[in-house]
C-alpha positions in Angstrom: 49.2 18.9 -2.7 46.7 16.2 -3.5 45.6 13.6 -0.9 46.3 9.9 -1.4 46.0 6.4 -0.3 49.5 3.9 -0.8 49.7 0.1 -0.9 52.5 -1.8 -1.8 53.2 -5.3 -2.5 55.8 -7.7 -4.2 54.9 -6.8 -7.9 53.7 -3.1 -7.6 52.9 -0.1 -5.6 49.7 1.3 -5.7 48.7 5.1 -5.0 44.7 6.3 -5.5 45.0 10.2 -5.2 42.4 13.1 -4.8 42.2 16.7 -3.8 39.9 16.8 -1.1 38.2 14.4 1.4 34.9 15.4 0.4 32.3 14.1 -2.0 29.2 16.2 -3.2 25.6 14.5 -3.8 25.1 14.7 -7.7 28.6 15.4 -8.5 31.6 13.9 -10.0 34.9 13.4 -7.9 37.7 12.8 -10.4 40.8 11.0 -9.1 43.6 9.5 -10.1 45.6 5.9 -9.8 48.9 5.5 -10.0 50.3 1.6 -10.3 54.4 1.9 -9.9 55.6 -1.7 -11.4 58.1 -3.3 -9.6 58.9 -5.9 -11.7 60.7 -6.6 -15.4 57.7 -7.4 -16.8 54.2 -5.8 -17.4 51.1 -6.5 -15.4 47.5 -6.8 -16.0 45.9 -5.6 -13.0 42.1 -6.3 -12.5 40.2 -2.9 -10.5 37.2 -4.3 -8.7 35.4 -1.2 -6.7 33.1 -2.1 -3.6 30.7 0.7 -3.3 27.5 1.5 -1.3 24.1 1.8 -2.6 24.4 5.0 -4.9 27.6 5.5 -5.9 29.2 4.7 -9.4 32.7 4.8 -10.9 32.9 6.3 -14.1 35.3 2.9 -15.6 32.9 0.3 -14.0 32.7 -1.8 -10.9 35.4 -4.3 -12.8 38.0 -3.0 -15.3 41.7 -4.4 -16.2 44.5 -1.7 -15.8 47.6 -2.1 -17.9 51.0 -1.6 -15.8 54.0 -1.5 -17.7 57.1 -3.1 -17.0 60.3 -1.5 -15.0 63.0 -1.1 -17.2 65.6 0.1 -14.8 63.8 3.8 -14.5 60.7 4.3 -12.6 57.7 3.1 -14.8 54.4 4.3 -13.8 51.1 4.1 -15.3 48.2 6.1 -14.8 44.4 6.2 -14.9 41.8 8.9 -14.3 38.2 8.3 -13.3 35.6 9.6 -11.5 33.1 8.8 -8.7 29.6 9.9 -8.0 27.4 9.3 -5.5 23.9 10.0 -6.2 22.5 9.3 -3.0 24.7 8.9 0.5 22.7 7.5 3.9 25.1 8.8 6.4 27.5 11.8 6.7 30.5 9.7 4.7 30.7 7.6 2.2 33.2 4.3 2.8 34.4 2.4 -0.6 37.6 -0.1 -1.2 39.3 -0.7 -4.5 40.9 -4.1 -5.0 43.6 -5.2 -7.3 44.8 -7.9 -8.4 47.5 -8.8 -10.7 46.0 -11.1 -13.2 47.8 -15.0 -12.6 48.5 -14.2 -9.1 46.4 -15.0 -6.3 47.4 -12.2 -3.7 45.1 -9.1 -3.4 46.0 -5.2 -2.4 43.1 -3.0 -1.2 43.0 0.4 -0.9 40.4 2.1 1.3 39.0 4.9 0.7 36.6 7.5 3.0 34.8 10.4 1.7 33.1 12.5 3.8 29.6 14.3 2.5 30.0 18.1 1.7 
């Protein structure tokens, strides 16, 4: 079963899963968000990735993330990207992804440690 990191607040609930704790120099990590919409209406949710020297995300440090409205059912959308990290320092690498629903003011992070293989 795949790892993951869960934050929720009033509009949505966010989950940022992955198979293993581990990151390789010179390799790509794929992983997946989930964004469960909580309200009646859809969301645009801005993605803004803090990283350490090194690393890259496959989308961008800054993307916007469509969530679609709850109808009743569960709604979820989902996107898949990937992480590299050319370089790492120290034995881990440390990063935190923030969103932010687009008119709203309140911020969710989600961090995230990976540890060097």
């Amino acid at each position: 079963s795949p790892l993951f990191v869960h934050k929720s607040c009033a509009l949505f609930d966010a989950y940022l899963c992955f198979d293993t704790p581990d990151i390789t120099v010179g390799e790509d990590k794929q992983m997946r968000l989930t964004i469960l919409n909580t309200q009646e209406q859809q969301h645009w949710i801005r993605l803004k990735w803090h990283l350490p020297e090194g690393v890259t995300v496959s989308t961008g440090v800054q993307s916007d993330f469509y969530a679609e409205q709850y109808t009743g059912k569960t709604k979820c959308s989902t996107m898949v990207f990937s992480i590299r990290a050319d370089e790492m320092r120290d034995g881990f690498c440390e990063l935190l992804l923030e969103l932010c629903v687009c008119g709203h003011p309140s911020r969710v992070y989600l961090p995230l440690t990976l540890l060097k293989s």
